[in-house]
C-alpha positions, 0 to 999 in steps of 0.5 A, spaced: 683 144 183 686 144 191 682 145 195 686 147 202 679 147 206 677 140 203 675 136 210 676 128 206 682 129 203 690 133 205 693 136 201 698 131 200 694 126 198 690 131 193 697 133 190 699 126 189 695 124 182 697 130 179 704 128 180 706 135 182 711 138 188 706 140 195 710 146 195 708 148 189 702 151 192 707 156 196 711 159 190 709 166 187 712 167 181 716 175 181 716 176 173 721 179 170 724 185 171 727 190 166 735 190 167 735 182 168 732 183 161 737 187 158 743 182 161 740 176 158 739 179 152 746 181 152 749 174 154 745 172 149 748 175 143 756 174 146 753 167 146 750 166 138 758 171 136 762 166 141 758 160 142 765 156 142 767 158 148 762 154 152 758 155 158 763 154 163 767 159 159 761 164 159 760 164 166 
């Protein structure tokens, strides 16, 4: 869809109609990793018993 080595168009200029960030072309996702799993399933569950409490609360 980018293409870094077109010689008409900058990179800026083919980004612009799609309405998305240049910087986009630089980021790798890094996934998830297993123990950030097993804490956001456990926030997630003290969050559903005591949802009352609120997000400030939670952090």
């Amino acid at each position: 869809m980018i293409e870094p080595d077109n010689p008409d168009l900058s990179i800026g200029q083919q980004f612009k109609p799609l309405s998305i960030a240049r910087s986009s072309i630089h980021y790798i996702p890094k996934g998830k990793i297993e123990p950030n799993l097993g804490f956001m399933r456990q926030i997630d569950e003290q969050f559903l018993k005591t949802s009352f409490f609120g997000v400030g609360q939670m952090t």
